[in-house]
N, C-alpha and C positions, 0 to 999 in steps of 0.2 A: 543799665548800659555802662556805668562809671565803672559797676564794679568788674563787668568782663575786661575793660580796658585795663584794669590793675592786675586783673592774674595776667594779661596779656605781657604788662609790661615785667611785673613780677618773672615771667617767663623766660622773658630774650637773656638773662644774662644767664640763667642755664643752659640753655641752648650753644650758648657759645661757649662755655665752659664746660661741655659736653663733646661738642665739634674741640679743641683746644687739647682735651683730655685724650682723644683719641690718635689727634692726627701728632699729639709729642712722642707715638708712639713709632712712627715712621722712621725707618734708617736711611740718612741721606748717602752711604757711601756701604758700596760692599757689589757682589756679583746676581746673576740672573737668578737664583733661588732668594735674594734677599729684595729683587724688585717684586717678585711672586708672592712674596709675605706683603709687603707692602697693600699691593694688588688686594692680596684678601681682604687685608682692613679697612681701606677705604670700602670694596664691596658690600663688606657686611655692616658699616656702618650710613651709607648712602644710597645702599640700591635697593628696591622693592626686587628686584629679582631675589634678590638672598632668602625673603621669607617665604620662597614657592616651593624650596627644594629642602631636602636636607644633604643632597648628596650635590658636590658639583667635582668637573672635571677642568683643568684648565690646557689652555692648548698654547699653542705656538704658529703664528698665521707665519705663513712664508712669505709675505707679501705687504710692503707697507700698505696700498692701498690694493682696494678690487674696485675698479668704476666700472660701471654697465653704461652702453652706450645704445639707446633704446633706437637711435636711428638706423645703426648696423645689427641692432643684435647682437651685440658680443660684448663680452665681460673682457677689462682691460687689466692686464695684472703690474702693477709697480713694483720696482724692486725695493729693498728694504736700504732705512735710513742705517749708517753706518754706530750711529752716535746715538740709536737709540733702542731699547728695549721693548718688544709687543708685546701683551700675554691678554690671551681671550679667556673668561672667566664664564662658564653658563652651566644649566642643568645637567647634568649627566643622565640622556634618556636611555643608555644600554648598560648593559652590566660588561664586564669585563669576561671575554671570552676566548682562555687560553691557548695558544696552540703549541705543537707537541713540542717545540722547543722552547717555550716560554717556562724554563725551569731556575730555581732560586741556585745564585750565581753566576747568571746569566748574564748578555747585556740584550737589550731592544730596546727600538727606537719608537715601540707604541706602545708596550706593556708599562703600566704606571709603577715608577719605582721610587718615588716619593709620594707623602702624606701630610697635612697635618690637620689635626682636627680644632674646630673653633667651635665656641658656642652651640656645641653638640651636631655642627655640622661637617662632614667628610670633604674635602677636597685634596684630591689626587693629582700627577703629573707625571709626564716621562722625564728623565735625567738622563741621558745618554750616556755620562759619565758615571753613573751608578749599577749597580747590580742588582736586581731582583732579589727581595729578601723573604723571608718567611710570616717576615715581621707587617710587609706591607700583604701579604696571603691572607695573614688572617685577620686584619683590619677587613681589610675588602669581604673578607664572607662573614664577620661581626656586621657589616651593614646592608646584608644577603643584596654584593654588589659583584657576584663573581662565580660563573659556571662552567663548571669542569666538565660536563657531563652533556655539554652540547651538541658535540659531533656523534650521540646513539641514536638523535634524532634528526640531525639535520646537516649537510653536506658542507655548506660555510654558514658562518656564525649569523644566527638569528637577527639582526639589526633593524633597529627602527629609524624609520628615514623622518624626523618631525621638521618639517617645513616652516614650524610656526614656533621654530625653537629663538630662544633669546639669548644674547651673551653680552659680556661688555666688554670693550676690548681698551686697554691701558696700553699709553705711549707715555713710556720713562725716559727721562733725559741719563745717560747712563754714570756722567759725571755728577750728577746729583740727583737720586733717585726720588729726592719731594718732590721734585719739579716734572710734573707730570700730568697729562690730560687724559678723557677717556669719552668715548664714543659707545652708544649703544649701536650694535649689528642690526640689521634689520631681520636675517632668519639663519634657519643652518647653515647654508651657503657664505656666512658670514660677510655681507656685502655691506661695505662701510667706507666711507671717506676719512681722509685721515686728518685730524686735527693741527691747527697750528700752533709748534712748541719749538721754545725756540731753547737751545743748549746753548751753553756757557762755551 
């Protein structure tokens, strides 16, 4: 018994020098691709979601909060905090399926035109301010995350509706992007209350 209690103790000052090591890696100041990195890291160093996938996609909820109000029925949508950054981070259950204008040069608002890859895992996003490159084409079909060839068989894109899908959703303080909380979604529908964070 003495001795689990010494590797026990042996243990904590790794653990925090572990947490320590990771989170000095965070950038307190820069724009919405640099809260998104952020995002990752904490992800993939705190969430059991990170080791289900290898693939994730992240998104952009429109909405600071969604409450569902089970007495009405209906989903209540908030507007977003001005002062602060969202970004939902979950599995990516569909591949990427082109349409006929989704070509390199381009711009769109869904086609993913950022990357970066961690710990041998793909996470993608849209930048609206970027362009569709070649570069992120063949990322996406290096991780056969992307079909051309969808519309020989089927009239709109094949998609999977998973109801029992998971994300995490991150609220950055945008004046200092440590400062920051995160809530797990309860499904695809993304249905989450929003944490309290208080900016500078």
């Amino acid at each position: 018994m003495k001795a689990y209690k010494l590797l026990f103790l042996l243990a904590i000052p790794v653990l925090f020098e572990n947490c320590a090591t990771w989170k000095g890696t965070l950038v307190s100041s820069g724009n919405f691709n640099d809260a998104v990195n952020n995002a990752i890291t904490d992800f993939l160093h705190t969430t059991k979601l990170s080791k289900k996938d290898t693939i994730f996609s992240i998104y952009f909820p429109e909405y600071e909060d969604v409450i569902y109000n089970p007495e009405k029925n209906e989903v209540i949508y908030v507007p977003k905090n001005e002062d602060i950054f969202i970004i939902s981070v979950g599995g990516a259950d569909n591949k990427i399926y082109p349409r006929e204008e989704n070509k390199v040069g381009t711009y769109d608002e869904i086609f993913p035109t950022r990357y970066t890859i961690r710990d041998g895992k793909l996470f993608y996003w849209s930048d609206t301010t970027q362009v569709i490159t070649q570069e992120i084409i063949s990322v996406l079909g290096k991780y056969n995350h992307i079909d051309f060839d969808w519309h020989k068989e089927y009239d709109l894109p094949p998609l999977v509706i998973n109801d029992g899908g998971e994300a995490i959703v991150y609220y950055f303080c945008k004046n200092d992007l440590t400062n920051y909380k995160k809530k797990k979604a309860d499904n695809i529908r993304r249905h989450y209350r929003t944490p309290k964070l208080k900016c500078k």
